[in-house]
C-alpha positions in Angstrom: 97.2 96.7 100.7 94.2 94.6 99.3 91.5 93.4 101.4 88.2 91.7 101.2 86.2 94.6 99.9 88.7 95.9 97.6 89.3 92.9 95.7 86.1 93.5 94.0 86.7 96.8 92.1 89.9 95.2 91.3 88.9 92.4 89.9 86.2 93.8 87.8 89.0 96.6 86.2 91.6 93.7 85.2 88.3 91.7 83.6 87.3 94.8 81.5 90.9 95.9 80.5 92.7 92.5 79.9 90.5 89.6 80.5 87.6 90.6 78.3 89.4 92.2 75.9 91.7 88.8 75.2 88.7 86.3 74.9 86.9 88.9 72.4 90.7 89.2 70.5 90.9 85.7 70.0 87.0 84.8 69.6 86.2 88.0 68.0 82.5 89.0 67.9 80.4 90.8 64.3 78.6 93.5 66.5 77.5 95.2 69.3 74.7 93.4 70.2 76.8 90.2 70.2 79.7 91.6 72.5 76.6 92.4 75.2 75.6 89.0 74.8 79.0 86.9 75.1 79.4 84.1 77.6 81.9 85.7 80.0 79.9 88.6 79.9 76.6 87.2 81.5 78.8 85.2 84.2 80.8 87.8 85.1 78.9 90.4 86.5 75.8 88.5 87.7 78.7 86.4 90.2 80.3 89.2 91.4 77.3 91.3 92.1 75.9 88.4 93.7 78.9 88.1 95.7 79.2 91.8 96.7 75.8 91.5 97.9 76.1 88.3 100.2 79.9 89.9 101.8 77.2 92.9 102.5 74.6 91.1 104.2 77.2 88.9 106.3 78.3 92.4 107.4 75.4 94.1 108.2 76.6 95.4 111.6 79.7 96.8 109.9 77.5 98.1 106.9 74.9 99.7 108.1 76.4 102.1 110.4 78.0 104.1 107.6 76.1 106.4 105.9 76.6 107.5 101.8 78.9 110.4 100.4 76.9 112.7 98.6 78.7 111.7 95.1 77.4 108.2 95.8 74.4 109.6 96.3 74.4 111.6 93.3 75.8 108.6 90.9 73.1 106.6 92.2 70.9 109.1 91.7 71.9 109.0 87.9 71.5 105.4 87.8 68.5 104.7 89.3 66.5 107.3 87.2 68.4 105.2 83.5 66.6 101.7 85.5 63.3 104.4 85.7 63.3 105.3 82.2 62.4 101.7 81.0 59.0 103.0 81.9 59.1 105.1 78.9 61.1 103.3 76.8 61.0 103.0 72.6 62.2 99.6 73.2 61.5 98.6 77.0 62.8 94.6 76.6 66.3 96.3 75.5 66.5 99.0 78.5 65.7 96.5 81.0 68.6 94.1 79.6 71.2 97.1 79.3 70.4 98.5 82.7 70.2 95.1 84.7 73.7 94.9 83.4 74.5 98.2 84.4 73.1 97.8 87.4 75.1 94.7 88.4 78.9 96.4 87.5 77.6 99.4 89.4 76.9 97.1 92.4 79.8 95.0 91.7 82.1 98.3 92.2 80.5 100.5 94.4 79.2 98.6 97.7 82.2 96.9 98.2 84.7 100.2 97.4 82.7 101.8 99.7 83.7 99.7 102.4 87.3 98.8 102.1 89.7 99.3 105.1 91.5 102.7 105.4 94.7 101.3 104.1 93.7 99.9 101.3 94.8 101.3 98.1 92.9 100.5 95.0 94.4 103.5 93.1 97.8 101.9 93.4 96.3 98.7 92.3 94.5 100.2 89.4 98.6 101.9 88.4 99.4 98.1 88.2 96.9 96.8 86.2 97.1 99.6 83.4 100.9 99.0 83.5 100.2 95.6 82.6 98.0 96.9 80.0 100.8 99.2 78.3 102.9 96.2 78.3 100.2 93.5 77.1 99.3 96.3 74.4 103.3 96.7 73.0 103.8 93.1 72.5 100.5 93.0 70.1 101.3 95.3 68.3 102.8 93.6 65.4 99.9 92.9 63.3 97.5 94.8 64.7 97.3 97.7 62.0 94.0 99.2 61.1 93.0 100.3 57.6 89.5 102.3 56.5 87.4 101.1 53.7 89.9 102.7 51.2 93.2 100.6 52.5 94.5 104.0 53.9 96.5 103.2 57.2 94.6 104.2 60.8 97.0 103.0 63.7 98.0 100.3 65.4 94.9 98.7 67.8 97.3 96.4 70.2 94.9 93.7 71.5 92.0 95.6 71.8 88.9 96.8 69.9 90.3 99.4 67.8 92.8 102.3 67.9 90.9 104.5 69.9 90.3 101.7 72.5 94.0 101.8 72.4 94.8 105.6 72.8 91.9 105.3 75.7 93.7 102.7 77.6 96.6 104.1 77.1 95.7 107.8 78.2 94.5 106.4 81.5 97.9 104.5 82.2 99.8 107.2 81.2 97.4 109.7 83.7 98.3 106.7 86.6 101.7 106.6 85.9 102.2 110.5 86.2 101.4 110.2 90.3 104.1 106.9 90.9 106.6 109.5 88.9 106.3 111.8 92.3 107.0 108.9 94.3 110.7 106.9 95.1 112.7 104.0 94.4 111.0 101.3 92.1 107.7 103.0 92.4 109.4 106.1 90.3 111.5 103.8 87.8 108.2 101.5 87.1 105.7 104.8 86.6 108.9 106.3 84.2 108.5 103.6 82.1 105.0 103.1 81.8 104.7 107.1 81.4 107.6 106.1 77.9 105.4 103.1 77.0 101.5 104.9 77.1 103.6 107.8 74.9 104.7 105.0 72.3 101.1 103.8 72.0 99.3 106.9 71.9 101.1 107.9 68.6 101.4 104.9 67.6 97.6 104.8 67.8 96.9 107.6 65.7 94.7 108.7 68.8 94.6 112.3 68.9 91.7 112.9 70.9 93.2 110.5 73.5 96.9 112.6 73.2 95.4 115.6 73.9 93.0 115.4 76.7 96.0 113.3 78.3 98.3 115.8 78.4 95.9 118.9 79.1 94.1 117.2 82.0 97.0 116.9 84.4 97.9 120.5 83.8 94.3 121.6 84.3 93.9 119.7 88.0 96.7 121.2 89.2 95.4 124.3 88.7 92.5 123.6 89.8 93.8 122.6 93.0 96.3 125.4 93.5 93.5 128.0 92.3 90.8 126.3 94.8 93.2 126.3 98.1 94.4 129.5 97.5 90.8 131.3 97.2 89.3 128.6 99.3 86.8 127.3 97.1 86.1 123.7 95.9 87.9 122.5 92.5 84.1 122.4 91.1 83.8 125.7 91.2 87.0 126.9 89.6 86.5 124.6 86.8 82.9 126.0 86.6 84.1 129.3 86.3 86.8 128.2 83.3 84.0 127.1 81.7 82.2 130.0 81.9 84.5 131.8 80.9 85.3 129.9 77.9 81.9 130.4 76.9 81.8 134.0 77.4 84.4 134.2 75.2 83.7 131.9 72.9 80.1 133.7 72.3 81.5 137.3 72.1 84.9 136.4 69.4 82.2 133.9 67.1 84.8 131.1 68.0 83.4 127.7 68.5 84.9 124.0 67.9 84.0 123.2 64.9 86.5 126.4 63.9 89.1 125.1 66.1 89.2 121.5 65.2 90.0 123.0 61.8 92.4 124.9 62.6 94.3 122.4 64.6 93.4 119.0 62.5 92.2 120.6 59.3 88.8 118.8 59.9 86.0 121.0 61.3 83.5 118.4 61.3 85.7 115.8 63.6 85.4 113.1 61.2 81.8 113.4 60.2 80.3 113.8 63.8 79.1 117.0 63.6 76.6 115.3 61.1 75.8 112.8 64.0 75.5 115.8 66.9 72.9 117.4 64.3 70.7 113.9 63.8 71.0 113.4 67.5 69.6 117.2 68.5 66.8 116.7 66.1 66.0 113.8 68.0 66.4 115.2 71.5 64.1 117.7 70.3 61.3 115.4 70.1 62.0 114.1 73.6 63.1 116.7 75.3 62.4 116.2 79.1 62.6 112.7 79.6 64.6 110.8 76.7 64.0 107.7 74.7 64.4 105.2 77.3 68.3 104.0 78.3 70.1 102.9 75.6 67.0 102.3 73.2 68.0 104.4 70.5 70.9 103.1 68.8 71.2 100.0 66.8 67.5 97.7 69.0 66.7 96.0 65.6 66.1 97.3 62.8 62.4 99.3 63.8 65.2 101.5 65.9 64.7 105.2 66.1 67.9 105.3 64.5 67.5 102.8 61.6 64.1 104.7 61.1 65.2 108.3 61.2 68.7 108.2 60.3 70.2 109.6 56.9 72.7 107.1 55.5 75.7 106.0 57.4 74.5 107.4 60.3 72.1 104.1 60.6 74.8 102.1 61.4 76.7 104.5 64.5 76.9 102.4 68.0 76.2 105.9 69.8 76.4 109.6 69.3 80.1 110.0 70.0 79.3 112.4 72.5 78.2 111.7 76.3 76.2 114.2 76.6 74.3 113.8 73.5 73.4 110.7 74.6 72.7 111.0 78.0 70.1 113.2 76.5 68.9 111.0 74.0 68.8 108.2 76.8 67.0 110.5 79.6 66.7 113.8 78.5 67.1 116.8 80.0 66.4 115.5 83.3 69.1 113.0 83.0 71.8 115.2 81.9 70.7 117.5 85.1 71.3 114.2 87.0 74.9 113.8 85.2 76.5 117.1 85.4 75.2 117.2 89.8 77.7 113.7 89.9 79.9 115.3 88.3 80.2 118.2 90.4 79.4 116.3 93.8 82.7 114.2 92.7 84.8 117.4 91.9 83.8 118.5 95.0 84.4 115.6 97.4 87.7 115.9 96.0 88.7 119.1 98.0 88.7 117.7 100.8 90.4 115.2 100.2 93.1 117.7 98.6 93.9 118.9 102.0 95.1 115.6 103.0 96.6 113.6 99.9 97.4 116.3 97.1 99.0 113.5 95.0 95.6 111.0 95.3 93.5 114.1 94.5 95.5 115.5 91.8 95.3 111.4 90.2 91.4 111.5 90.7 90.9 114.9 90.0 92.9 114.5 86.1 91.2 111.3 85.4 87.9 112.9 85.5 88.7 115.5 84.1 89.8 113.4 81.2 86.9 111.6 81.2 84.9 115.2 81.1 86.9 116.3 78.0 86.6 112.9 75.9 82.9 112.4 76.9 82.7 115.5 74.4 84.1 113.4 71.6 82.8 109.9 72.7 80.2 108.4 74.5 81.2 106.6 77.9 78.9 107.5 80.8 76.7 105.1 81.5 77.8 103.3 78.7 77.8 99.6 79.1 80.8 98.0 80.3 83.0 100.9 78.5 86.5 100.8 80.4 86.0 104.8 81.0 82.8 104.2 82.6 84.2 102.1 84.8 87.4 103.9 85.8 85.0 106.7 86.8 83.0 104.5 89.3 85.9 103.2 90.8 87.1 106.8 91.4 83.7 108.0 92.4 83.8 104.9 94.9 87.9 106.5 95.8 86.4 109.8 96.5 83.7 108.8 98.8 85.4 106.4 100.8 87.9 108.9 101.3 85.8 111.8 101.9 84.3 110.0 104.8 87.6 108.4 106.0 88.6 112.6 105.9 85.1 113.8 107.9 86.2 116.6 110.3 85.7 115.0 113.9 83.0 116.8 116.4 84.3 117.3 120.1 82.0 116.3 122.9 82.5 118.6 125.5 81.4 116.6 128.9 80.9 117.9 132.2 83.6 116.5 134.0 86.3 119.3 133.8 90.1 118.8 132.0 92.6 117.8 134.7 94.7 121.0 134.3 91.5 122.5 134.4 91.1 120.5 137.9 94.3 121.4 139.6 93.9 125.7 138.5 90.5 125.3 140.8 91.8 123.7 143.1 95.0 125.7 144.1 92.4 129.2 143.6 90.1 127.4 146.5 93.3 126.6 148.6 93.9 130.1 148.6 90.4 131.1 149.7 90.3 128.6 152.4 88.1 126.4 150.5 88.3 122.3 149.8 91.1 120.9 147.8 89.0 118.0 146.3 86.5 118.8 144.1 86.6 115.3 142.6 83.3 114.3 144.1 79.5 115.8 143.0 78.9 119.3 141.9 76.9 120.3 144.3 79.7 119.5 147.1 81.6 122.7 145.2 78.5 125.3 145.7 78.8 124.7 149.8 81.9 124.9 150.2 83.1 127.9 152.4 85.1 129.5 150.4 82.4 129.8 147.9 80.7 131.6 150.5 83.1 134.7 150.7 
């Protein structure tokens, strides 16, 4: 079902993941700064967040008496502090742009997520609109190869950006299809063939990173969920405790990433971006605590920090290809604090709602763990109107809305006794001589004779 509130969310997916990405295929734009600054992009968001706001204000007496999860809080939290860092800002004009945008999908998702009827389903919906994806994707494929400076064959990019656009999209409608799998009839059959299709384009993609974490997440929140009910715990501490222990380990046998991704791809610098991670610690180091301002760093002109400080082709990167990196770079320490408490707040809230859907949770739960995983290799919190960015504030919205649909309820205990309660006193006074009706006021019971004896 999809009601007022839910149409919002909705509609803002299908305009990042088909409708945006069409008009920028057929009217294709030279840069980064240009995609921020396309037509449908400034009418977009600024009507649906105005629009979100005014369904919110007409209803205020359903609004106002429902108080935030503590992921919204959290995520909101990490927002509001990016809209703060424009006080310190390198380049304040560009921070102020970038997170008035950000600002208005936030809005545009969460308020009216939050307050969608208990039958909607926007996950289903969401199933639906990466299917469509999948399918959009296969029929433009022919034509869409991508080559690297030297001719040498990449992947196929299907009618987005680039190949790993693809293999993103179609890791996430492969992670959606996996829960209609578990269902029947033609929900089953449809998710079995869009599982077939988001296989095709992941290797057809060339998207390894994207093939990977797709296939380990699922595994990993079921686990997770299996591990967390059986020792009663949340799933944010088990997976705090896997990465612990992956640390541990890592630390005491000398075996890091850089060591692994040669052994498994024959390339321990991941395509050049351990050259990037190095530029972009040397540049956290200078700004430790509070950051650079959000999203001043890379690519604001050509007096950038980056163009500045950069060493060769390392100028010309759109981000740090790594979320954390650049959460740092953005906000510093203080905003990767802020990052890493939403994530666990969401982790969290999903335990609860584990008890009651294990399917939904298991969905929400391997989606961000996905988007934990590829954050490592890319940058997409907080990133813009990046597709994975937005898939996690849907889900963040998912979570809350279900973890206060799923609030256990307080019983009221009154003073007027149960009614079997009722008729054990009475037939106990019958036997001492006393009153059979002990409907009327208290005090009527304390005089009775029977009391007396």
């Amino acid at each position: 079902m999809i009601d007022k509130w839910s149409i919002f969310p909705i509609s803002a997916v299908v305009y990042i993941t088909i409708v945006g990405p069409l008009l920028s295929h057929y009217q294709p734009v030279q840069s980064i700064q240009a995609a921020e600054a396309e037509w449908h992009n400034r009418i977009v968001w600024p009507v649906m967040a105005a629009s979100s706001v005014v369904l919110a204000a007409l209803n205020r007496s359903y609004t106002g008496k429902r108080a935030l999860p503590p992921n919204i809080i959290c995520l909101l939290a990490y927002v509001a502090f990016a809209g703060a860092s424009v006080l310190w800002s390198v380049k304040p004009e560009f921070s102020f742009i970038r997170f008035t945008q950000q600002a208005m999908i936030v809005t545009s998702i969460i308020l009216p997520a939050m307050l969608a009827v208990r039958t909607a389903d926007v996950m289903r919906s969401l199933f639906l609109c990466f299917a469509l994806v999948s399918i959009l994707n296969v029929l433009f494929l022919p034509g869409s190869q991508e080559y690297d400076y030297l001719g040498i064959f990449q992947g196929y990019r299907g009618y987005v950006s680039d190949k790993n656009a693809l293999g993103q999209f179609a890791a996430i409608a492969f992670l959606f299809a996996l829960r209609e799998i578990i269902c029947r009839g033609l929900r089953q059959v449809l998710g079995i063939i869009v599982v077939v299709t988001a296989i095709i384009l992941l290797v057809l993609s060339h998207s390894k990173t994207s093939l990977g974490f797709a296939l380990f997440a699922p595994f990993l929140a079921g686990f997770s969920l299996i591990a967390g009910k059986r020792m009663r715990v949340s799933p944010a501490i088990v997976l705090l405790s896997i990465a612990f222990c992956c640390a541990a380990l890592s630390k005491l046998f000398v075996f890091d990433m850089y060591r692994l991704a040669g052994i498994l791809y024959g390339d321990p610098s991941f395509s050049g971006r351990k050259f990037i991670w190095d530029f972009a610690s040397w540049e956290i180091d200078r700004r430790p605590f509070l950051g650079w301002g959000y999203q001043s760093f890379w690519l604001t002109g050509s007096d950038a920090p980056s163009m500045v400080e950069a060493p060769g082709w390392i100028k010309m990167m759109p981000h740090a290809h790594n979320g954390y990196y650049d959460t740092m770079l953005q906000m510093g320490y203080v905003g990767l604090t802020l990052l890493v408490i939403c994530i666990l707040a969401n982790l969290h809230c999903i335990g609860r709602l584990a008890d009651r859907d294990p399917a939904r949770a298991w969905l929400m739960l391997s989606l961000i763990i996905f988007l934990i995983f590829h954050n490592f290799l890319e940058t997409s919190w907080m990133w813009g109107g990046d597709m994975l960015w937005l898939v996690f504030t849907v889900v963040a919205a998912e979570i809350g809305r279900c973890w206060r649909l799923y609030q256990p309820t307080t019983v009221t205990f009154g003073l007027r006794p149960s009614r079997s309660t009722t008729s054990d006193l009475s037939r106990k006074l019958r036997g001492l001589g006393g009153p059979t009706d002990i409907s009327g006021p208290h005090l009527s019971l304390m005089s009775g004779p029977g009391l007396d004896r």
